[in-house]
N, C-alpha and C positions, 0 to 999 in steps of 0.2 A: 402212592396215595390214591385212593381212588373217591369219585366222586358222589358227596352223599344224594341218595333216591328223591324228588322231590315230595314233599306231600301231600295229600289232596288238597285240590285247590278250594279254596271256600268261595261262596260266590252266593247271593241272590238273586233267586229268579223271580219273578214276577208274571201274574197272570191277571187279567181285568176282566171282568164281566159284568152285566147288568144284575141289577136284583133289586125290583120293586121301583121307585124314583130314584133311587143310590148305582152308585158305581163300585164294587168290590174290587181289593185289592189281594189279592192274592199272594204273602211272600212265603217263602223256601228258603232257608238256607241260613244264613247270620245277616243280622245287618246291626254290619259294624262300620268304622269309621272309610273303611273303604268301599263301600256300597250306599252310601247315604246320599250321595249329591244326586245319584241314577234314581235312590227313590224317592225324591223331593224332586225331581224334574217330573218324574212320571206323574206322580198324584199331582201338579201344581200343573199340569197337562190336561189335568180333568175338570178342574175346579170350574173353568168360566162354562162347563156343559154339565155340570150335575149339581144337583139339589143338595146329593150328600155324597158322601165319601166312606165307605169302612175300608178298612185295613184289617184283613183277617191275619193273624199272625199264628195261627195252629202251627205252624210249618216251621215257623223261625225255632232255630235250634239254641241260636246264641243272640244276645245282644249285649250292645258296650253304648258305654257315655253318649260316644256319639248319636251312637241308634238311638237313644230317649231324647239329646235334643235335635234329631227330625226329628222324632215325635212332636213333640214341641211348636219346632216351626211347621210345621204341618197343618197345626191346629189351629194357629195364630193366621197363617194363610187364607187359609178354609172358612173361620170364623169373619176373617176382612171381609170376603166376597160374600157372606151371606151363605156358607153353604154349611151344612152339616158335616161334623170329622167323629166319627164314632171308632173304638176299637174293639176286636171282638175275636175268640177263642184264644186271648193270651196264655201262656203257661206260667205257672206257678213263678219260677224265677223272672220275669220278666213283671210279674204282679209285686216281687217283692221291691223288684229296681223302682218301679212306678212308687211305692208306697215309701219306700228308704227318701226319695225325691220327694216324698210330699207332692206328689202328681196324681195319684192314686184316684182321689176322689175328681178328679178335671175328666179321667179317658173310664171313670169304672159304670157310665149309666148302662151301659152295653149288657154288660156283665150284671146287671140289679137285675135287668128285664129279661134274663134268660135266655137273652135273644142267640141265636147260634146260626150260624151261614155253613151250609151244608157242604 
């Protein structure tokens, strides 16, 4: 019997940067139920020193249930402290998971205003 290959590991990376009075979030990769508490510590790391929050999600390949509720709690976070939680360069399937939830219209001002993080 020999031992099956294992397969790419899937993982979220995350990158922060400034941009403007907001703090950019940068993710890569899926976030899925095994990467959600790293990205709800991170962003909930920012909140008491920024104004706003994006979460660029161009990079995310996959997301599951859990990934929409961080979302979620993210918002609810965000919105406590008085800070701004915006999302911005989502793909198509992740627009659709938002809209199936009825979440759609909560994370789409981003996306009205064209606004795009480079």
């Amino acid at each position: 019997m020999s031992n099956p290959t294992p397969g790419p590991i899937s993982t979220l990376q995350l990158r922060t940067y400034p941009w403007g009075d907001a703090t950019v979030v940068e993710c890569t990769g899926q976030l899925t139920l095994e990467h959600t508490d790293r990205l709800k510590a991170h962003v909930r790391s920012l909140i008491p020193n920024a104004k706003g929050v994006i979460l660029d999600l161009k990079g995310v390949r996959r997301m599951d249930s859990a990934g929409l509720g961080a979302l979620v709690a993210l918002y609810i976070s965000t919105k406590k402290a008085n800070c701004d939680f915006l999302l911005a360069n989502y793909n198509s399937s992740i627009r659709s998971l938002l809209g199936l939830s009825n979440l759609l219209s909560v994370f789409e001002s981003c996306a009205q205003s064209g606004m795009r993080i480079p």
